[in-house]
N, C-alpha and C positions, 0 to 999 in steps of 0.2 A: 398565391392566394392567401390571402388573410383570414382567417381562423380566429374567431373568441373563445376562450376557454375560462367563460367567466362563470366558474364554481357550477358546472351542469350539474345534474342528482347522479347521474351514476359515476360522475369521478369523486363522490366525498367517502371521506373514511372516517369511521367514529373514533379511534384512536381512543379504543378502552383496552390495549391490551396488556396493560401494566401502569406502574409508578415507579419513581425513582426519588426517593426521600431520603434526607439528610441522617437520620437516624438507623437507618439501614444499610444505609453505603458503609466503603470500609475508609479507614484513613487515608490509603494512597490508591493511585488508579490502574496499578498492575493488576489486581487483586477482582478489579472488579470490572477489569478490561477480560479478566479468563476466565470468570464465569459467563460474562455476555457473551463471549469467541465459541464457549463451549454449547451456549445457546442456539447461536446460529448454526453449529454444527449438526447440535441433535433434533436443530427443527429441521432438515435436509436442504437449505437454503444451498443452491448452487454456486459453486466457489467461495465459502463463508470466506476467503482469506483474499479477497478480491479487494484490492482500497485504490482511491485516485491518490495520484503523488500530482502536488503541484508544486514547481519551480519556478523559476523566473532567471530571468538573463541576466548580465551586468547592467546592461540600460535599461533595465525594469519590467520585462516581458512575461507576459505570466503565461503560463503554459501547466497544461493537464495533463493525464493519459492514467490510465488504471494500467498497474501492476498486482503481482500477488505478494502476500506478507508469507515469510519463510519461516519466521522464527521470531520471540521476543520474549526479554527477560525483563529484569528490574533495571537494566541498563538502555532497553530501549527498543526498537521494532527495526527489524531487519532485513533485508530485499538485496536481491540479484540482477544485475543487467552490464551491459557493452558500454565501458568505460568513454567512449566516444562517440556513444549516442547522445543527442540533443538531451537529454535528460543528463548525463554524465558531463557533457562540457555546463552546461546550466551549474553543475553541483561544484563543479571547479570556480566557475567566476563566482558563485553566488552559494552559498552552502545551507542557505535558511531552507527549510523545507516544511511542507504540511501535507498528512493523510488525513482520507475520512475513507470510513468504511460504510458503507451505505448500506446495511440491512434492513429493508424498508416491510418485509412482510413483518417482521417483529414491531413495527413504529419506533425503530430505533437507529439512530447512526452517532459514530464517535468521531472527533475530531484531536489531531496529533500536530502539535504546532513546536519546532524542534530547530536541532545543528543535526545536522548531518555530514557524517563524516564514513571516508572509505573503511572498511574492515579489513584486518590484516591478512595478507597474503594463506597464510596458512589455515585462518578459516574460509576463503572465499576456495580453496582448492578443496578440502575438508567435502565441503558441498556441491562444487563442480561433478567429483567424482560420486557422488550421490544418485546424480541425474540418468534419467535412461541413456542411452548411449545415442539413439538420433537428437535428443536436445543438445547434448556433446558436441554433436557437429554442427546442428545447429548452431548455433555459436559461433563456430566457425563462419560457418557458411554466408552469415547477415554478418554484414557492417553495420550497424543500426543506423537507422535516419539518413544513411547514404543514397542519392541515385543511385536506379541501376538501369538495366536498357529494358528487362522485361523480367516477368515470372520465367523463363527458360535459363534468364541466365544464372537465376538463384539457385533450380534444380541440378543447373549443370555445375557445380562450386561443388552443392553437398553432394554428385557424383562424385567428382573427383577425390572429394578428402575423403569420402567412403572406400576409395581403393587404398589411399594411401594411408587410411589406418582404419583396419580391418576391428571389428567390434572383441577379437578375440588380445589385437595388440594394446587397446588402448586408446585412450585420445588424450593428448596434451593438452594441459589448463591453457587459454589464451591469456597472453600478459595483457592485454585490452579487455580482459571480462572480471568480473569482480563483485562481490559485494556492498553493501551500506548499510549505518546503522544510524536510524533517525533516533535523536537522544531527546524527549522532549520537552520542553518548557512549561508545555501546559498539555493538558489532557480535557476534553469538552463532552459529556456523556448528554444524550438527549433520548429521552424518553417522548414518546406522542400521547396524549392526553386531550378527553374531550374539550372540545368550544372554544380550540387553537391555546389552550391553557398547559403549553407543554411543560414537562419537567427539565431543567438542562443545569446539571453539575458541573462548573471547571475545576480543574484542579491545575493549581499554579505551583513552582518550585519556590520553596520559600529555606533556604541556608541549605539543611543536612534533610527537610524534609519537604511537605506538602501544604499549603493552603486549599481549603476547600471551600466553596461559593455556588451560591445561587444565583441563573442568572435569567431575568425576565426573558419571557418565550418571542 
C-alpha cells in the first residue's frame, strides 16, 4: 500500500533545540564531538553510542548496519566486530568508510567520513577480555553474515564452547574477531533549526590540522 507522508501536522518538529555557530565551536571536531557524546548521554537517549557504519564492496555496493562506538580519541572512532563478516571482507576490498550517529531527540546527528583501518592485535584483545563473558562466546559462537540452518544451531555452538571453556577458565581472543579504527577525513556536525534553516559544520583535514565550513542546510 502506498502511503503519503507529505509533511502531516503531527509528524513536524520545530527544531528550536539549539544552534551551532561558528564562533562557539572549537577548532577541531574531537572536542566538540565529546561534548555532543556527553549530551546524548546525560539526556538518557538509549544507546548514545549507537552509529550506522556504511561500506561498500569492491564493485561499489553500499551497505549499512548500526554498530556501537567503543571508544575515540584525537586519532579516531573505534568499533569491534568478526573479521569475516560482510562488514570486515567490505573493509578489506574497500577501506573508505562513513558513521553517522543519529541522535534525533536532540535535532542533532554527526557525520564521520574516514580510512579505516584494523587495530592492533594487542588492543582488540585488551578489549575482548573486557566483554562479559557470554559476549566472549558469543563471538565464538556467530560467524557473522554466514548461513546457518536455524536459531538451534546457534544455541547449540554457544552450548558447546560453554563446556569447553567454563567462565571461570577463560575464553580465547578469536583470530577472526578484531577491532577498527575509522581515522577521519572530515567530520559533519548538524544541528536542526527552525523553517529547515539547519546549522551543519564540516570539518575537513587540512596538513597538521582542521578546516572548518559552513554548509547550506
Amino acid at each position: 500500500m502506498d502511503r503519503s507522508l507529505a509533511d502531516p501536522a503531527h509528524l513536524r518538529i520545530s527544531y528550536d533545540m539549539g544552534e551551532l555557530a561558528e564562533e562557539s565551536a572549537p577548532a577541531e571536531p574531537f572536542a566538540l564531538f565529546t561534548g555532543w557524546f556527553a549530551d546524548a548521554v546525560s539526556a538518557g537517549l538509549p544507546e548514545p553510542n549507537a552509529m550506522v557504519l556504511a561500506t561498500a564492496s569492491a564493485d561499489g555496493e553500499p551497505r549499512a548496519r548500526t554498530v556501537l562506538l567503543k571508544g575515540f580519541k584525537s586519532d579516531g572512532f573505534r568499533f569491534f566486530t568478526n573479521h569475516t563478516s560482510r562488514k570486515g571482507t567490505d573493509l578489506d576490498e574497500n577501506p573508505q568508510a562513513s558513521l553517522l550517529f543519529p541522535w534525533h531527540p536532540l535535532h542533532r546527528q554527526v557525520i564521520v567520513g574516514g580510512l579505516c583501518t584494523r587495530l592492533p592485535a594487542e588492543e582488540s584483545a585488551e578489549y575482548f577480555r573486557s566483554r562479559p563473558y557470554g559476549s566472549q562466546l558469543g563471538a565464538w559462537a556467530s560467524r557473522q553474515s554466514e548461513v546457518i540452518a536455524d536459531r538451534a544451531a546457534l544455541e547449540n555452538r554457544f552450548a558447546e564452547l560453554s563446556a569447553r571453556w567454563p567462565e571461570a577458565d577463560g575464553v580465547p581472543v578469536p583470530g577472526f574477531w578484531g577491532g577498527y579504527l575509522v581515522v577521519p577525513r572530515y567530520v559533519e556536525f548538524w544541528q536542526g533549526r527552525p523553517d529547515r534553516l539547519h546549522d551543519r559544520l564540516r570539518y575537513t583535514r587540512a596538513g597538521e590540522g582542521w578546516r572548518r565550513e559552513r554548509l547550506a542546510p
